[in-house]
Residue, then its C-alpha position, 0 to 999 in steps of 0.5 A: x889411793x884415788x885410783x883404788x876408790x876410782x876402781x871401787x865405786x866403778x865396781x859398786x855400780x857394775x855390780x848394783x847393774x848386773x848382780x840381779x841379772x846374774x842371780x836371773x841367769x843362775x837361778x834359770x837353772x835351778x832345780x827348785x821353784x824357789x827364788x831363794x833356795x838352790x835346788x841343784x843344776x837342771x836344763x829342764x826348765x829351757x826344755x819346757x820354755x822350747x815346749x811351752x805354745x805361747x812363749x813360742x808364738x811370741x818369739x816368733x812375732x817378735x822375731x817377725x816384727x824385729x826383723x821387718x822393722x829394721x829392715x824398713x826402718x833401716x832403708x828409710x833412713x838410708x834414704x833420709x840420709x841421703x836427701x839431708x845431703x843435698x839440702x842446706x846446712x841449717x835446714x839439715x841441722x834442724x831436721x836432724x834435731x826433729x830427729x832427735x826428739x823421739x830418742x829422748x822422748x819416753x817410750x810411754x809418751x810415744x806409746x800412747x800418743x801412737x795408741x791415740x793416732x790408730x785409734x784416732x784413724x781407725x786402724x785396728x790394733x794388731x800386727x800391722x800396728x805394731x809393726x808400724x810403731x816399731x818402725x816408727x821409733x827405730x827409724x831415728x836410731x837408724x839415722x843416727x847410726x847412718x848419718x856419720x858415715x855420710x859426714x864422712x864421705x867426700x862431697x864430690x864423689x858423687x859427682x865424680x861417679x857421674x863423670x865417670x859414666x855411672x847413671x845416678x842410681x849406679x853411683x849410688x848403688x856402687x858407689x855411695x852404698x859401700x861406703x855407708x855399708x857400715x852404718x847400715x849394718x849397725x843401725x839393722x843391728x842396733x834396730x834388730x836389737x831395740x825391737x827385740x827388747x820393746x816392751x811398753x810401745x808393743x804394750x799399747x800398740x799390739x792390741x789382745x790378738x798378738x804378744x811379743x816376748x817381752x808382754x808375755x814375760x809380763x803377763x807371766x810374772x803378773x799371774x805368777x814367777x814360774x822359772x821359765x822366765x828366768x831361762x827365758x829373760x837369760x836368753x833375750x838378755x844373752x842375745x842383746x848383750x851379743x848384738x851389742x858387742x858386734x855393733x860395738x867392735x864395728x865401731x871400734x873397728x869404723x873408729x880405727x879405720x877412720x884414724x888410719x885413714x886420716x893418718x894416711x891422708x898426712 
């Protein structure tokens, strides 16, 4: 009896989270305009969503602006990690607490507070600001997604490269970079990911002269419900959820490995 309520109220909850995105998806290829009544199965309204100039656009912005900000994001944090080996245990400690505080902080809080800072050294916002501001909140993410694999890496195999001949850079680039592979391939992932689904820091740091996605959707659900924002809303929701499950196999995978290894090590 205690396992079927355990059951149950887990599948209450799935289904209070995900039943509105389900009836999104279905409704995406309804053939009526009604948000209530089914008018038949239609692909017309993703036809007209690839037609549509601004949706284009913005999708195109925001795949820039993804793509760029992680991969930035991700080569300051693989760096950052790399000089937080070499300092003290406690200043390590507390820096990694800095970083941790963007993570919790709400996004209207660093919205704003980034809007104020480009209006407060007169940067004009627009692309370069936006890019900067995705930056700038997916950089700890990246961190996080990194700085285990530095934990797991042994203190002296730097050194040892180093005995072997290799110059520093050589060590890190042969040695060293293989290792945290791993981590950097999900923190692009995961990066790649918060970008792509950013609404309320690209909302005060884009300015009028650019949209990503997620603004657009909004300026069209303001004006009124067309159905290309379900097909729309369908495919970035598709796509997240499949980034999210590659960065969660590589963990699993990570996790199997490390016990593997360990393991091995008895």
């Amino acid at each position: 009896m205690k396992k079927l309520l355990k059951n149950g109220y887990m599948f209450l909850i799935f289904a209070f989270l995900y039943a509105p995105v389900v009836v999104l998806i279905i409704f995406s290829f309804n053939d009526a305009k009604s948000r209530a009544v089914w008018g038949g199965f239609t692909l017309d309204w993703y036809r007209k969503l690839f037609q549509n100039s601004d949706i284009l656009s913005a999708l195109r912005v925001t795949l820039i602006i993804a793509l760029l900000s992680a991969l930035i994001s991700t080569f300051v944090a693989a760096i950052t990690c790399l000089g937080l080996q070499s300092m003290k245990r406690r200043l390590r400690g507390v820096i990694m607490q800095v970083t941790y505080i963007p993570n919790v902080s709400p996004d209207l809080v660093t919205g704003i507070s980034l809007m104020l800072l480009f209006f407060f050294i007169g940067l004009k916002t627009g692309f370069p600001t936006l890019l900067m501001a995705h930056i700038a909140f997916n950089i700890p993410y990246a961190i996080l997604s990194i700085s285990p694999k530095f934990k797991q890496l042994d203190k002296n195999i730097y050194e040892a490269a180093l005995d072997l001949g290799c110059k520093p850079h050589q060590a890190i680039i042969k040695v060293i970079l293989p290792e945290i592979m791993p981590g950097i391939v999900t923190a692009l992932i995961l990066t790649f990911t918060l970008s792509i689904d950013d609404f309320v820091i690209s909302y005060f740091t884009a300015g009028n002269q650019i949209s990503t996605l997620a603004i657009t959707i909004y300026s069209m659900a303001r004006k009124s419900v067309n159905p290309q924002i379900n097909a729309l809303s369908a495919l970035m929701f598709v796509t997240v959820l499949i980034l999210l499950i590659i960065v969660n196999i590589r963990s699993g995978k990570d996790s199997k490995v490390k016990v593997g290894t360990r393991g091995g090590d008895k």
